[in-house]
C-alpha positions in Angstrom: -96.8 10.3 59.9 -100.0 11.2 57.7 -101.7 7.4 56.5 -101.9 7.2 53.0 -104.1 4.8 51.3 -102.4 3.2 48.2 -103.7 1.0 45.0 -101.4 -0.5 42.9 -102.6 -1.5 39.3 -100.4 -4.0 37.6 -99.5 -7.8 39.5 -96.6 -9.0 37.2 -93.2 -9.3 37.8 -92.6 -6.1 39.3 -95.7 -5.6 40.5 -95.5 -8.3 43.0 -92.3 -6.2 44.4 -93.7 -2.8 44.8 -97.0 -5.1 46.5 -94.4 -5.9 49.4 -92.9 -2.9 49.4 -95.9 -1.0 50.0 -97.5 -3.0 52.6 -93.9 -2.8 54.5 -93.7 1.1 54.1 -94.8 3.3 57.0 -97.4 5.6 56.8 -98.9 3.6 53.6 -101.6 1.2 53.6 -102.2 -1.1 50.1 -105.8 -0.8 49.8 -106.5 -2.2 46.5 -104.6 -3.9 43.5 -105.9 -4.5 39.7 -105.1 -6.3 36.8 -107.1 -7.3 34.0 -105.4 -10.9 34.0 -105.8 -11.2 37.3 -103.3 -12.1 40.2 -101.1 -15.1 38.8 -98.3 -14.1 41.8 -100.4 -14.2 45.0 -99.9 -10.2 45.3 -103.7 -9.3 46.6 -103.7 -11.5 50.2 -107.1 -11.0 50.5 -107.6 -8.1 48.8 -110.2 -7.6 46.0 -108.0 -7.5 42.7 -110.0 -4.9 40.5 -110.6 -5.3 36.7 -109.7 -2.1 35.7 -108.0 1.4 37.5 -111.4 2.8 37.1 -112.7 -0.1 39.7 -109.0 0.7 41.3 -110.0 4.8 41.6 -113.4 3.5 43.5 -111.8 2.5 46.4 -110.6 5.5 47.7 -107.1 5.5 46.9 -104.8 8.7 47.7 -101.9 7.7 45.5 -101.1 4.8 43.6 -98.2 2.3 41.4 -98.5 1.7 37.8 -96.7 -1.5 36.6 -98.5 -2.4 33.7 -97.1 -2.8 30.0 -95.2 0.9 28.9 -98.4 1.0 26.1 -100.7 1.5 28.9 -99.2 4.0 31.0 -100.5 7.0 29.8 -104.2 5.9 29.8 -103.9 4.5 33.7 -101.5 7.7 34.5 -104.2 9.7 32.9 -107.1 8.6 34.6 -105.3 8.7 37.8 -104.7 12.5 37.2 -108.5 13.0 36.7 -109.1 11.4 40.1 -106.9 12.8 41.8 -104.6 10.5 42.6 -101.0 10.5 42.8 -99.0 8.1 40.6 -95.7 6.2 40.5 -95.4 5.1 37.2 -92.9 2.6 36.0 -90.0 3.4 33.8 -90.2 4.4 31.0 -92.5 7.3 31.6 -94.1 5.8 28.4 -94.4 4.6 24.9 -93.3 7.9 23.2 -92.4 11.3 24.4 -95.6 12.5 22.9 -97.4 10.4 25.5 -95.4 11.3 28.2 -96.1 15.2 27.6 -99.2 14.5 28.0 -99.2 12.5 31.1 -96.5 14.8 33.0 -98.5 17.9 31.5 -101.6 16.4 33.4 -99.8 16.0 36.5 -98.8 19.2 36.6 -102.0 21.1 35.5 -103.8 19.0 38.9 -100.9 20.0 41.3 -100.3 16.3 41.9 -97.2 14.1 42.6 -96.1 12.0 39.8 -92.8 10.0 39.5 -90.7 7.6 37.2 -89.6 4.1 38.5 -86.0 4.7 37.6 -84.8 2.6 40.3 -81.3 2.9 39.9 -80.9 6.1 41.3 -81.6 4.6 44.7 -78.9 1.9 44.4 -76.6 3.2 47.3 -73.5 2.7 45.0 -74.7 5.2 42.8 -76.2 7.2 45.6 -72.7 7.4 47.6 -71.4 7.8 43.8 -73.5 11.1 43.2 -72.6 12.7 46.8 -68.8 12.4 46.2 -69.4 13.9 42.8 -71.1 17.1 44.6 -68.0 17.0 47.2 -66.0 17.7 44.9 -63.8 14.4 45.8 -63.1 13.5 41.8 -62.6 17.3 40.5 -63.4 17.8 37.2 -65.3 14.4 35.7 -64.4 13.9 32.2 -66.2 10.5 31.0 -69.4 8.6 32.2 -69.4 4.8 31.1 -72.3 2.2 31.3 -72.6 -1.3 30.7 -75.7 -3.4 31.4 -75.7 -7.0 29.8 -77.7 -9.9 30.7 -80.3 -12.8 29.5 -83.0 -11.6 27.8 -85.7 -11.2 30.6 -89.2 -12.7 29.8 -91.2 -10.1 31.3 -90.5 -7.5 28.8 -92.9 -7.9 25.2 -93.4 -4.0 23.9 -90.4 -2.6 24.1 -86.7 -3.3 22.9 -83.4 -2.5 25.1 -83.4 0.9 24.6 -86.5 1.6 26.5 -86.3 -1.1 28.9 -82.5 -1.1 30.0 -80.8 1.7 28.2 -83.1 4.3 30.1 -81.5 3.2 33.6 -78.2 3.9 31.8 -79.5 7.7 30.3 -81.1 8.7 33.7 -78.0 8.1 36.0 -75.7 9.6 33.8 -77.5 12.4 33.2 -78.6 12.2 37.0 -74.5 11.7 37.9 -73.1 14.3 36.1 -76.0 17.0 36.9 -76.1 17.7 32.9 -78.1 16.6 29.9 -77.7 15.1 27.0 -76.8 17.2 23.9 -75.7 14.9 21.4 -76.0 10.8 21.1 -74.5 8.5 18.3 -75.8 4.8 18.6 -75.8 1.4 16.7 -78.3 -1.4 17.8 -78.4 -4.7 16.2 -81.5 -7.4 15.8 -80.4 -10.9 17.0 -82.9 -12.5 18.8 -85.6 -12.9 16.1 -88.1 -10.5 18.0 -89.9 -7.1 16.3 -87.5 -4.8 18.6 -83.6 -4.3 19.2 -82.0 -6.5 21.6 -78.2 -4.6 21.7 -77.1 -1.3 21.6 -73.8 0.9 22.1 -73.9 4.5 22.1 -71.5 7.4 22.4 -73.1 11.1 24.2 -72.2 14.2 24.9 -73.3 15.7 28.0 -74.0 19.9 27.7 -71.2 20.5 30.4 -68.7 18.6 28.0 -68.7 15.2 29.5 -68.4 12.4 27.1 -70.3 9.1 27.8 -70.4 5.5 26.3 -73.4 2.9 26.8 -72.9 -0.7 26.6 -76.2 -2.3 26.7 -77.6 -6.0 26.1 -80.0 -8.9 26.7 -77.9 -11.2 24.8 -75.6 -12.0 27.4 -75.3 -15.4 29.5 -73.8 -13.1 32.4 -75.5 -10.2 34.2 -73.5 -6.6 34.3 -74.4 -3.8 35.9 -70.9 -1.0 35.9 -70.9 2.4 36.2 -67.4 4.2 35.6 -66.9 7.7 36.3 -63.8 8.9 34.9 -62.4 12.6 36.2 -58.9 14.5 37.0 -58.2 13.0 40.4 -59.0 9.0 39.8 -62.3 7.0 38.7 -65.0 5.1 40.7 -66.6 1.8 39.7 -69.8 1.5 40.8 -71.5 -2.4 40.6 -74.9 -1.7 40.9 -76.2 -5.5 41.3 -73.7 -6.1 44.2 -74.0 -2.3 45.0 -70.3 -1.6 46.1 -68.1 1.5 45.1 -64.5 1.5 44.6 -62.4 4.8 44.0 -59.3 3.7 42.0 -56.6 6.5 42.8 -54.3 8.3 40.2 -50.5 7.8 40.4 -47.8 10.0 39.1 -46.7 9.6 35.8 -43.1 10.8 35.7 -40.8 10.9 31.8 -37.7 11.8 31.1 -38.3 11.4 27.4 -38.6 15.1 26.5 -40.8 14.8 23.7 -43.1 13.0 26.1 -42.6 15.8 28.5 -45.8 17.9 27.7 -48.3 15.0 27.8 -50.3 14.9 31.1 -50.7 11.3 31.8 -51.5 8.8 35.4 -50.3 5.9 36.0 -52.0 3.2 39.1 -52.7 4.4 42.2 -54.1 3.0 45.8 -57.8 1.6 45.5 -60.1 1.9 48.1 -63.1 0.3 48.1 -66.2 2.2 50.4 -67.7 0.0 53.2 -71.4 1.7 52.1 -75.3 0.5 54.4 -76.9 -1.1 52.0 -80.7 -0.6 51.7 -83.1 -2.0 49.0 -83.4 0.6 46.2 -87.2 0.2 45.7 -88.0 0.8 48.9 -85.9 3.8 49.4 -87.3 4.8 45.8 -90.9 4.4 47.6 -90.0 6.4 50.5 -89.1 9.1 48.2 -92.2 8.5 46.9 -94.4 8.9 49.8 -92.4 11.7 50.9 -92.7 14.2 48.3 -96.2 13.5 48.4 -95.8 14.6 51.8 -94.0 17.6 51.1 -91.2 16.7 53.0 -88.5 16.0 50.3 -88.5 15.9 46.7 -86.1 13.6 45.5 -88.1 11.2 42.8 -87.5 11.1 39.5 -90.0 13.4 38.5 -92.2 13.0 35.2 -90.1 16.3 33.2 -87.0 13.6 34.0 -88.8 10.5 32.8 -90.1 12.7 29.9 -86.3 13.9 28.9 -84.9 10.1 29.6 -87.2 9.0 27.2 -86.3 11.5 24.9 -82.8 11.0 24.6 -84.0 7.0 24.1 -86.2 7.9 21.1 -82.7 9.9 19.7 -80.7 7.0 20.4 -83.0 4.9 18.2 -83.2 7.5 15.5 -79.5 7.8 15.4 -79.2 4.3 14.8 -81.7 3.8 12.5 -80.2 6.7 10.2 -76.8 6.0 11.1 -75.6 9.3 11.9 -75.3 11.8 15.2 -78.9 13.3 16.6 -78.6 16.7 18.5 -81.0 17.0 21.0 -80.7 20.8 21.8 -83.8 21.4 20.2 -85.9 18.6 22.3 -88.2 20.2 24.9 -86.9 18.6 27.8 
């Protein structure tokens, strides 16, 4: 396997992870890490921590992480694309969709590799999830529902739970279901006293006629992570934080009530709940990584995704700021 030399700019919370992912990943060397503040985790082990990505760029890097605050992205992600240098960057893509144009735009125009942190696509649940979708093994799916609740986490300070947590919840859906959004209605409340939304709960409407609902939160004093997937032959539940998979079976429903006679309803059937391997999603999100940089797969979550995710997240806020339904058919995404 080609040796690629990686940088990583950004040693916070996260960035501490993708530190030890990258120095357990084959093929990969961490060469360098920066951060303005310094390294309050431990991450460099010896390792020079650079001041700035410029200093990061100067030590020969061929690709690299971004983990730094969402307002910064498109500045490191730029500079990265001037030098060359393939980037991971963090979800979301960035602060607005007008920044992340620009960034996947510059990505594009250089012929590099650029990809969106959206880790959740690698949780095997949802990864065994999508395949049995493409098999066929549902039939048609009619409803996608989320919910994500927890503590409020004190890493996040620029962004509210839309951007932060609701974008997991947009991406897999629309990731899932192999369809976009075309319509979202949404409601977000302020409770915790800080400048950005802390709950939301919004209704879609996928282009191929699925309907979804998202139940998100940092207000919670439990942690939730569901993913239901409604369709003609049954549902699966997918729990993403233990990362199992059940498939709950539809049973007959059988009337004799004749005005009842036309309705097409289920009743409970068997459960089965899939014995699945189960790897760490952000190192099989780095693996993709490497490897479409590589050329031997491509299955990141690539800028034009982040760029649409984040789309749909700026409707979502609009919608609830104006109280009404947003269509997104005319978003560039």
């Amino acid at each position: 396997m080609a040796h690629l030399r990686a940088g990583l700019i950004g040693l916070g919370m996260m960035g501490r992870h993708h530190a030890r992912v990258l120095r357990e990943l084959e093929g990969v060397e961490l060469v360098a890490v920066a951060d303005s503040f310094g390294d309050p985790h431990g991450v460099a082990e010896g390792l020079n921590v650079c001041a700035s990505v410029d200093e990061l760029i100067d030590q020969g890097i061929d690709m690299a992480v971004a983990a730094v605050p969402t307002i910064l992205h498109e500045e490191v992600a730029l500079k990265l694309a001037a030098a060359g240098v393939h980037c991971l960057v963090e979800k979301p893509i960035a602060n607005d969709s007008a920044s992340g144009l620009r960034i996947a735009s510059a990505f594009e125009a250089a012929g590099l590799i650029g990809a969106v942190g959206h880790i959740e696509r690698f949780n095997p649940a949802l990864q065994n999830l999508r395949a049995r979708l493409e098999a066929g093994e549902l039939g048609d799916v009619y409803q996608i529902s989320t919910r994500r609740q927890g503590p409020f986490p004190a890493r996040i300070a620029d962004v509210g739970v839309v951007k932060d947590l609701a974008t997991h919840d947009i991406d897999l859906t629309a990731w899932l279901a192999q369809s976009r959004f075309v319509d979202i209605f949404a409601r977000t409340t302020h409770r915790s006293g800080r400048e950005h939304e802390d709950m939301v709960m919004a209704t879609g409407l996928l282009d191929d006629g699925i309907i979804t609902n998202h139940t998100v939160n940092w207000m919670s004093p439990f942690k939730e992570r569901t993913t239901v997937v409604l369709g003609d032959r049954g549902a699966f539940v997918a729990d993403t934080i233990s990362a199992d998979l059940t498939f709950f079976e539809n049973g007959t429903f059988q009337t004799e009530w004749e005005s009842m006679a036309a309705f097409r309803g289920v009743s409970e059937g068997s459960s089965t709940r899939f014995a699945l391997a189960k790897r760490e999603p952000l190192k099989m999100e780095h693996e993709a990584f490497r490897d479409a940089i590589l050329g031997e797969s491509m299955n990141i979550v690539t800028l034009g995704e982040g760029l649409a995710t984040l789309q749909v997240a700026e409707a979502v806020l609009d919608s609830a700021k104006s109280g009404t339904s947003v269509s997104l058919f005319d978003l560039a995404i």
